[in-house]
C-alpha positions as a Markdown table, in Angstrom:
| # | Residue | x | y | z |
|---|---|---|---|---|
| 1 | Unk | 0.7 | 13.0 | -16.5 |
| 2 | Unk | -1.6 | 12.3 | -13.8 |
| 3 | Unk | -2.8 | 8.7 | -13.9 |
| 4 | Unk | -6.7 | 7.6 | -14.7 |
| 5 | Unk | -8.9 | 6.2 | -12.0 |
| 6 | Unk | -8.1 | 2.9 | -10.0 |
| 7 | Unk | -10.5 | -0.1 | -11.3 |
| 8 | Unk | -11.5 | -1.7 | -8.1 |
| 9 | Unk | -14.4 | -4.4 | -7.5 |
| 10 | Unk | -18.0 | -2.7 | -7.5 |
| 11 | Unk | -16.4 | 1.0 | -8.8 |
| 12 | Unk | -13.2 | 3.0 | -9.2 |
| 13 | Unk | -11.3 | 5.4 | -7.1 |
| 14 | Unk | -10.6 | 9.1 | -9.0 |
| 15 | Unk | -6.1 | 9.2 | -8.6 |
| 16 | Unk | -6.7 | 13.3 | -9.2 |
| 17 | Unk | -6.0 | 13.8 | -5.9 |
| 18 | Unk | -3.4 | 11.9 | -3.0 |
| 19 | Unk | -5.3 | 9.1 | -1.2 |
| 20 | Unk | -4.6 | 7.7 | 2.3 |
| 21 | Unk | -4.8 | 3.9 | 3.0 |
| 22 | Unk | -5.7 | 3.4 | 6.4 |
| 23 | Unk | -3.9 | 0.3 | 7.9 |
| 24 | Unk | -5.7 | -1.9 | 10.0 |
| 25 | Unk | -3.6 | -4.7 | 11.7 |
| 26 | Unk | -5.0 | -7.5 | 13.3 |
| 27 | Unk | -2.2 | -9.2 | 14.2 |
| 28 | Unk | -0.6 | -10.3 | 17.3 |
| 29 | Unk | 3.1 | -9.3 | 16.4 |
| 30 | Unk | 3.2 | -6.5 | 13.8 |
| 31 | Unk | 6.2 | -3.8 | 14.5 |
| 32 | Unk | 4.3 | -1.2 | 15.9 |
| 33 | Unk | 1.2 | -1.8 | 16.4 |
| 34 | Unk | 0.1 | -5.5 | 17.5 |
| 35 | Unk | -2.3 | -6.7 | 19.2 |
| 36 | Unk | -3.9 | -3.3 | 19.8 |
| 37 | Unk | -6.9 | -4.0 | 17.3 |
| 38 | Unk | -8.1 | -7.5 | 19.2 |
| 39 | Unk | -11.7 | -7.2 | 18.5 |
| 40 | Unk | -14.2 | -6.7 | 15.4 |
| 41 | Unk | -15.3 | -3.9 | 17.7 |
| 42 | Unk | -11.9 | -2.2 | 18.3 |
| 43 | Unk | -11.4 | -2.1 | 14.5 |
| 44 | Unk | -14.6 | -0.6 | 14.3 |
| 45 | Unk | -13.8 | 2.1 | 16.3 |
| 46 | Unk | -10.3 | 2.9 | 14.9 |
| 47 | Unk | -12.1 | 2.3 | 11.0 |
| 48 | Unk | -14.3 | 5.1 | 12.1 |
| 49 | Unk | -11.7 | 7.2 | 13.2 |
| 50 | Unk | -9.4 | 6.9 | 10.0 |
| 51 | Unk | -12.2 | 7.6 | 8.0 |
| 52 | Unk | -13.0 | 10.8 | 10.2 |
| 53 | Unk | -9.2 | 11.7 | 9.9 |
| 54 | Unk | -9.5 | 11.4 | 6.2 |
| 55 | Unk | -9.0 | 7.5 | 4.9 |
| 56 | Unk | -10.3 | 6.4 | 1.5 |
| 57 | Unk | -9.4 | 2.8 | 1.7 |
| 58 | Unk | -8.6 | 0.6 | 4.5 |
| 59 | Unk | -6.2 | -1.9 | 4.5 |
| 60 | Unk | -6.5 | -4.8 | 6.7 |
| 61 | Unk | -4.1 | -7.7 | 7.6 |
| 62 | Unk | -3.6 | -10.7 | 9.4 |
| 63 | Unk | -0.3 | -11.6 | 9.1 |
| 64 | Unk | 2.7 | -9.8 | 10.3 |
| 65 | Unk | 5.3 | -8.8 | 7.6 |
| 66 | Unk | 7.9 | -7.3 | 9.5 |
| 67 | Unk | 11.5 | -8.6 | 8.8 |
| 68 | Unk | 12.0 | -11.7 | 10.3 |
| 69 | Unk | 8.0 | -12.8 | 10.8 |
| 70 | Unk | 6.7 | -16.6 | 10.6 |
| 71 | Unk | 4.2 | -17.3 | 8.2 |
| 72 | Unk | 0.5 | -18.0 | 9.6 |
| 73 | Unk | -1.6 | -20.8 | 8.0 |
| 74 | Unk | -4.3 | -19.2 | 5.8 |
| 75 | Unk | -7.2 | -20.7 | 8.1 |
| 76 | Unk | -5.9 | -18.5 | 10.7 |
| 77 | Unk | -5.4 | -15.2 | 8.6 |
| 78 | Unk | -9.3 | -15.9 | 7.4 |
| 79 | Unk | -10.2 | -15.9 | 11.0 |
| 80 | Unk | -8.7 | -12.7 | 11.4 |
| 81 | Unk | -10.2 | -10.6 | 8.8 |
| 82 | Unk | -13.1 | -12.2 | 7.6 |
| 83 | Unk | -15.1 | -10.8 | 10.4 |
| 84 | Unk | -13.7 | -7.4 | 10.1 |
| 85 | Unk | -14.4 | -7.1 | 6.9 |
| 86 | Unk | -17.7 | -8.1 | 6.7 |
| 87 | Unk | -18.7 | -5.6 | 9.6 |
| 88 | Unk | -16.5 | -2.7 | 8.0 |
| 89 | Unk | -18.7 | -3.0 | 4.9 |
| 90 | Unk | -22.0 | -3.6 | 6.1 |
| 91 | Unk | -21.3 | -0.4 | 8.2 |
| 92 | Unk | -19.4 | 2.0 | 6.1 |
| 93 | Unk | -18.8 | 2.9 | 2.7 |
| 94 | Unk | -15.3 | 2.6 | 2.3 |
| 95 | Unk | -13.2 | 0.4 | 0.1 |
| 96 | Unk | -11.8 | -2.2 | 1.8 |
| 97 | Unk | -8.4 | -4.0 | 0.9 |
| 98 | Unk | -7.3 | -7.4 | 2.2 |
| 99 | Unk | -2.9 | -7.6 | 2.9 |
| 100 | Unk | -2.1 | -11.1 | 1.9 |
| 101 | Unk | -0.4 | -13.0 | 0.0 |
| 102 | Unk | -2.5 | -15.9 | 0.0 |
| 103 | Unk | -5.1 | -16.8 | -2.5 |
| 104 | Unk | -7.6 | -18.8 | -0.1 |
| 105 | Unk | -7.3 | -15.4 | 2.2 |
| 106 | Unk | -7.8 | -13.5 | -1.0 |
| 107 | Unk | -11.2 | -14.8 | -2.1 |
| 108 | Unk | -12.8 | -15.4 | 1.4 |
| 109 | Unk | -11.4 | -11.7 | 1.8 |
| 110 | Unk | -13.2 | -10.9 | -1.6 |
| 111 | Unk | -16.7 | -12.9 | -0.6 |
| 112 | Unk | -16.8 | -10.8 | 2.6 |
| 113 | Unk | -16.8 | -7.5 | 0.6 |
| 114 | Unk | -13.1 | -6.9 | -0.3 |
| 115 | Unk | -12.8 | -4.4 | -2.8 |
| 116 | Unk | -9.1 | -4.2 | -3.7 |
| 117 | Unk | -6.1 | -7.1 | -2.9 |
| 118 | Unk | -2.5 | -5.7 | -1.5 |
| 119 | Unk | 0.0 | -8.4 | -2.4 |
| 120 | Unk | 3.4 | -7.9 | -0.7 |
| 121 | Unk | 4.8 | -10.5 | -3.1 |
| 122 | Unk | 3.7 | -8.9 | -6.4 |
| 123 | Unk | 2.1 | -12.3 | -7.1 |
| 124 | Unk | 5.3 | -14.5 | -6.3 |
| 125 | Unk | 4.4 | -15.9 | -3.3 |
| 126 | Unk | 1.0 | -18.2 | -3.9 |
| 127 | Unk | 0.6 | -19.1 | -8.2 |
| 128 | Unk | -3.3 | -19.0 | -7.5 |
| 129 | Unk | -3.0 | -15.0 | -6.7 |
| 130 | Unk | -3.5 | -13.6 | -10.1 |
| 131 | Unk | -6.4 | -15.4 | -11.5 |
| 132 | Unk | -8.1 | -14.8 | -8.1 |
| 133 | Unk | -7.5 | -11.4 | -8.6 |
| 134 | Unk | -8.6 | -11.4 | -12.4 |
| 135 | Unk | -12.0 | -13.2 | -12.0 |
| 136 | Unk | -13.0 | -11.1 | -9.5 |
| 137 | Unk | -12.5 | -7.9 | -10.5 |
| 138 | Unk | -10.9 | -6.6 | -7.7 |
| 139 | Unk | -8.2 | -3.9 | -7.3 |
| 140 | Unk | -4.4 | -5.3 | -7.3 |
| 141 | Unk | -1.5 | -3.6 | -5.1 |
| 142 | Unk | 1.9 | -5.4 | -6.4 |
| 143 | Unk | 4.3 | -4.9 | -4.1 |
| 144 | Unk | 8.1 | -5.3 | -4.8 |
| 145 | Unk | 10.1 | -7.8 | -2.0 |
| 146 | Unk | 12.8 | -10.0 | -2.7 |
| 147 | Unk | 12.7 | -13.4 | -0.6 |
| 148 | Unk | 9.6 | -13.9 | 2.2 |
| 149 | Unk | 9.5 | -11.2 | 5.7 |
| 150 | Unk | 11.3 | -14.2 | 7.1 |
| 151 | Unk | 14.1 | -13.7 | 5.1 |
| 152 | Unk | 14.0 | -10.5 | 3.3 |
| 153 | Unk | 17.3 | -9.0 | 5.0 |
| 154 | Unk | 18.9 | -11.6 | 3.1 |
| 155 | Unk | 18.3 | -10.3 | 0.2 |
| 156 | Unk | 19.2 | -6.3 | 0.0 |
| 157 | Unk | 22.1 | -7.0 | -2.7 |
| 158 | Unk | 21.2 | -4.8 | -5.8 |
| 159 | Unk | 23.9 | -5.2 | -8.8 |
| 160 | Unk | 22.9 | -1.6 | -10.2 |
| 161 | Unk | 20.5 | 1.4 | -8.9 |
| 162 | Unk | 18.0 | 0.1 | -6.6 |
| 163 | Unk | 15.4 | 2.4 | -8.2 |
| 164 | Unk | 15.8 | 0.3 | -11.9 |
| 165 | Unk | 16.2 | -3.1 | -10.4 |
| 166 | Unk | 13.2 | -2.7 | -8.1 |
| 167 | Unk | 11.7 | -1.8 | -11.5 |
| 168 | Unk | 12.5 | -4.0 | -13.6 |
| 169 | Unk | 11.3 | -6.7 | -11.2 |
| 170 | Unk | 7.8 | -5.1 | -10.8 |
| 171 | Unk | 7.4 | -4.8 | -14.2 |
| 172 | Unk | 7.5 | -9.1 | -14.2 |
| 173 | Unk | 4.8 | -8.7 | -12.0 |
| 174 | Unk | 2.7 | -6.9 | -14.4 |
| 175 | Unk | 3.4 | -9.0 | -16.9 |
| 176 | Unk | 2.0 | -12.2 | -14.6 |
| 177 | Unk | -0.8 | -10.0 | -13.9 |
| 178 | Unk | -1.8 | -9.4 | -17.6 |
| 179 | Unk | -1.3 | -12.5 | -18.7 |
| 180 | Unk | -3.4 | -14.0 | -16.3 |
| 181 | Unk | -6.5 | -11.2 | -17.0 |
| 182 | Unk | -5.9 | -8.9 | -14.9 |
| 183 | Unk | -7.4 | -5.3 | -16.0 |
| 184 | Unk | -4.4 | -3.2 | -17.0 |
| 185 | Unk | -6.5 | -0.2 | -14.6 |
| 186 | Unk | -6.9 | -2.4 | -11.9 |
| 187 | Unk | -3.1 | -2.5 | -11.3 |
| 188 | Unk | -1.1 | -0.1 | -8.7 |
| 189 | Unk | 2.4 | -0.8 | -8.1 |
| 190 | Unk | 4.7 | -0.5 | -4.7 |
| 191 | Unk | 8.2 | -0.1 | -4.5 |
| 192 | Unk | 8.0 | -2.3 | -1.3 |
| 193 | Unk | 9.7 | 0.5 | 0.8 |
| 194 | Unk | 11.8 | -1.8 | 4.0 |
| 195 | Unk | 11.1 | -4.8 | 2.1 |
| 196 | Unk | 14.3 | -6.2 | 1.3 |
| 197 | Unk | 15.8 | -3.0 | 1.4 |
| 198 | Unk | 18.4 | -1.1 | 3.6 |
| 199 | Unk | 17.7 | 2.3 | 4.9 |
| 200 | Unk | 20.0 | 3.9 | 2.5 |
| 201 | Unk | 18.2 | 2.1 | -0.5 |
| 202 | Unk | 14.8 | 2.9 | 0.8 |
| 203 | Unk | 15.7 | 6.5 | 1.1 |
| 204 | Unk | 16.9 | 6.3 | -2.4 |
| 205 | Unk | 13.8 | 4.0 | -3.7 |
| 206 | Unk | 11.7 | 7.4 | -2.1 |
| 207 | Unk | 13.7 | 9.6 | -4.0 |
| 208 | Unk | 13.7 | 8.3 | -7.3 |
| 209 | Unk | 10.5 | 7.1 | -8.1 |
| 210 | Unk | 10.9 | 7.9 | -12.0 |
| 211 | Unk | 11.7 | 4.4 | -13.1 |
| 212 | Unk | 8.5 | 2.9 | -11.7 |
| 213 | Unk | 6.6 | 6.0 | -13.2 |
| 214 | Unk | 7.6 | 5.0 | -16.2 |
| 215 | Unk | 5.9 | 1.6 | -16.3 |
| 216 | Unk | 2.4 | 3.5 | -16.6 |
| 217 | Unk | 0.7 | 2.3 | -13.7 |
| 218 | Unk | -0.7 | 4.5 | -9.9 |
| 219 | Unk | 2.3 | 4.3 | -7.2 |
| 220 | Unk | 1.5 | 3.5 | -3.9 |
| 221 | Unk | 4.2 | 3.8 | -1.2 |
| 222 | Unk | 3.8 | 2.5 | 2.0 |
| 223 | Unk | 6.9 | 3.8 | 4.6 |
| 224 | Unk | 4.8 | 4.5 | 7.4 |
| 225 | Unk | 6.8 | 4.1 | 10.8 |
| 226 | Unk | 9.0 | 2.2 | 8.8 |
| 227 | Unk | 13.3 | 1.0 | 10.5 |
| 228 | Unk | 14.4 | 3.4 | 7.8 |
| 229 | Unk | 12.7 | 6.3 | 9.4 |
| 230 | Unk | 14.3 | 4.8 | 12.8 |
| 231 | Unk | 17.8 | 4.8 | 11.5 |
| 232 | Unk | 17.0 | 8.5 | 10.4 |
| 233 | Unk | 15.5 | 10.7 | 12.9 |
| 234 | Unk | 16.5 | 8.3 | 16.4 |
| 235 | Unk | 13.0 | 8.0 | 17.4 |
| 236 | Unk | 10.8 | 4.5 | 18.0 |
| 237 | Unk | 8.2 | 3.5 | 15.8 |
| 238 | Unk | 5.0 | 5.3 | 17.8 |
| 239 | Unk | 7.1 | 8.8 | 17.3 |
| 240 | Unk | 7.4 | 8.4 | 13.3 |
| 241 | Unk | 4.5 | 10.1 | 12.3 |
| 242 | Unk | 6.0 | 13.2 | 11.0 |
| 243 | Unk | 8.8 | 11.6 | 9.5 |
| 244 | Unk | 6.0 | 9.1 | 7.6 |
| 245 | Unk | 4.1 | 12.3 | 6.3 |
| 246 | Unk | 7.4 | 13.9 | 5.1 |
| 247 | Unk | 8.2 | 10.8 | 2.7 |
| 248 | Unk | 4.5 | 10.3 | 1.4 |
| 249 | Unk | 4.6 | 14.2 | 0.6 |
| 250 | Unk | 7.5 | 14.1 | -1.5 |
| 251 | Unk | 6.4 | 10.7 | -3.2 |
| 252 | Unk | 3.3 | 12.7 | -4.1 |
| 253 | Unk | 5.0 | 15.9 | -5.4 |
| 254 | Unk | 7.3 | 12.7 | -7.5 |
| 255 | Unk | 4.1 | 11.5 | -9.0 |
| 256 | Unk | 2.9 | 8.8 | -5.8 |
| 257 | Unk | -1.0 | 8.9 | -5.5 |
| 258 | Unk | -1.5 | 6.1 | -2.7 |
| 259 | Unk | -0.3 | 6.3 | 0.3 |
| 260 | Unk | -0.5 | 3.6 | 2.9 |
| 261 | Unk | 0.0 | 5.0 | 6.7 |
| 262 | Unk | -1.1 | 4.3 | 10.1 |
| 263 | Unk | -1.0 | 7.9 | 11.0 |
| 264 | Unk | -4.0 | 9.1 | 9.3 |
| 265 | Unk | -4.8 | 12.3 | 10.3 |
| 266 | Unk | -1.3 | 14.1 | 9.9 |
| 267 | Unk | -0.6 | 12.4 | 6.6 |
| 268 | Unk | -3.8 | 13.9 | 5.1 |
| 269 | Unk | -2.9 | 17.2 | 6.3 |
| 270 | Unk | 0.4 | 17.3 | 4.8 |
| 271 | Unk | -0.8 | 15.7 | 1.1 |
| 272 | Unk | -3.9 | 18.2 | 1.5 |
| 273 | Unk | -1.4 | 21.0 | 1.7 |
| 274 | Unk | 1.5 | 20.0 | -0.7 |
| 275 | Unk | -1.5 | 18.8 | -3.2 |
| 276 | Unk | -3.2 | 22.8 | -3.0 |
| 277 | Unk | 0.3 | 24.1 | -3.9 |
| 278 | Unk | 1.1 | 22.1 | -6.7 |
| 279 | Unk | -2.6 | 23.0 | -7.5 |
| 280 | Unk | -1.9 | 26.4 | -7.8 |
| 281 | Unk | 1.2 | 25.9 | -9.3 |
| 282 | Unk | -0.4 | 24.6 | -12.1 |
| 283 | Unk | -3.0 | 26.8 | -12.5 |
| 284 | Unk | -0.5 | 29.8 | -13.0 |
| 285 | Unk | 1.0 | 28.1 | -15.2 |
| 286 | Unk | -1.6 | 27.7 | -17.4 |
| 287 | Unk | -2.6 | 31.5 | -16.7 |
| 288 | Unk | 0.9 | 32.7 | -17.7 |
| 289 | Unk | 0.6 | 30.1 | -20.5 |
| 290 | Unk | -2.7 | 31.8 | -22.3 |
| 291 | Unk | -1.4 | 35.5 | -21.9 |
């Protein structure tokens, strides 16, 4: 069953089809990319690109959440992506989400045109989160991680299957999120792929999506040059592309409709392909169906 549109502020996005988030890090010290956007007008340029290469949201960030990262004071992340974020949506008409865990990030995020909030804390993190999120309308990403990016290799003990555990604890974060008036379609879940997770448990986690399908909400995975990949194929992280577009293609054909990368352009291609032959799969079905 192919899930209904994503409620997000100002509209909804249509799940029919795979979508590619477009990240946008302007950070300092992210793992493989930072520092490289250091100017409103450098994410500009690379917005405009991702879009080209076939982005429908953009996710921007200003704090690092690779294993082992300090936290940043939320007056800093605001001066990060406030301005980017303002200029993105005065210029182009793209959804924009804001990666934070803060709430005070969250709502000046939100007041500069924000559409949708990724959480990488599924709401843990900062108490304040979920009724940010639920009076203003926004889109909610809750991500699954155990412990903080400081200390989230701490924390890759899992008593049974990864796959139900990780579930099980993302379906507490819908429950905070519904309790505090969140819209049920506003919700898209993330198994948090690297995020207190081994390589051979994030390998699984991609492979066995079916218990967080079950919970009824979009999937959105994010392994986009991600250690795992790494630990995989021997390469470093600016030679991960294909590797990132062969896990988001098999999430997809798993049931996956979000998919957060920094390698637009080949990622699009491969969900454009795998997504026209699962099209036609289904359409001869339904011809050999009604003979």
């Amino acid at each position: 069953m192919r899930p209904g549109p994503w409620k997000i502020a100002r509209g909804s996005l249509s799940l029919e089809a795979p979508l590619v988030m477009g990240i946008l890090n302007l950070t300092p010290d992210s793992f493989s990319d930072g520092g490289v956007l250091g100017s409103v007008s450098s994410a500009l340029r690379r917005t405009e690109e991702m879009m080209g290469e076939g982005a429908a949201i953009l996710d921007v960030g200003g704090e690092s959440t690779r294993p082992g990262a300090p936290s940043v004071e939320a007056d800093e992340e605001i001066r990060r992506v406030v301005p980017t974020i303002e200029a993105i949506t005065a210029r182009f008409p793209v959804p924009v989400s804001v990666d934070t865990r803060k709430s005070r990030v969250a709502q000046a995020a939100i007041d500069a045109g924000a559409a949708i909030v990724n959480d990488v804390s599924g709401l843990r993190f900062d108490p304040e989160m979920a009724g940010v999120v639920a009076a203003s309308g926004t889109g909610a990403v809750l991500m699954h991680m155990r412990g903080t990016p400081a200390d989230m290799r701490e924390h890759t003990h899992y008593e049974g299957a990864v796959e139900e555990e990780v579930a099980l604890e993302l379906g507490q974060a819908v429950n905070v999120a519904l309790r505090a008036g969140i819209d049920r379609s506003a919700l898209v879940l993330d198994p948090g792929i690297g995020f207190a997770k081994s390589a051979s448990q994030s390998l699984r986690l991609l492979g066995h999506l079916e218990p967080l399908l079950a919970l009824g909400f979009p999937i959105l995975v994010g392994p986009s040059r991600k250690s795992f990949l790494g630990e995989l194929l021997g390469v470093p992280a600016e030679e991960r592309a294909v590797g990132t577009a062969a896990a988001c293609v098999l999430s997809f054909l798993q049931g996956a409709r979000i998919f957060r990368v920094h390698d637009v352009g080949v990622t699009f291609q491969a969900l454009q392909v795998a997504a026209a032959i699962q099209g036609t799969q289904h359409s001869e079905g339904e011809v050999r169906a009604t003979t």
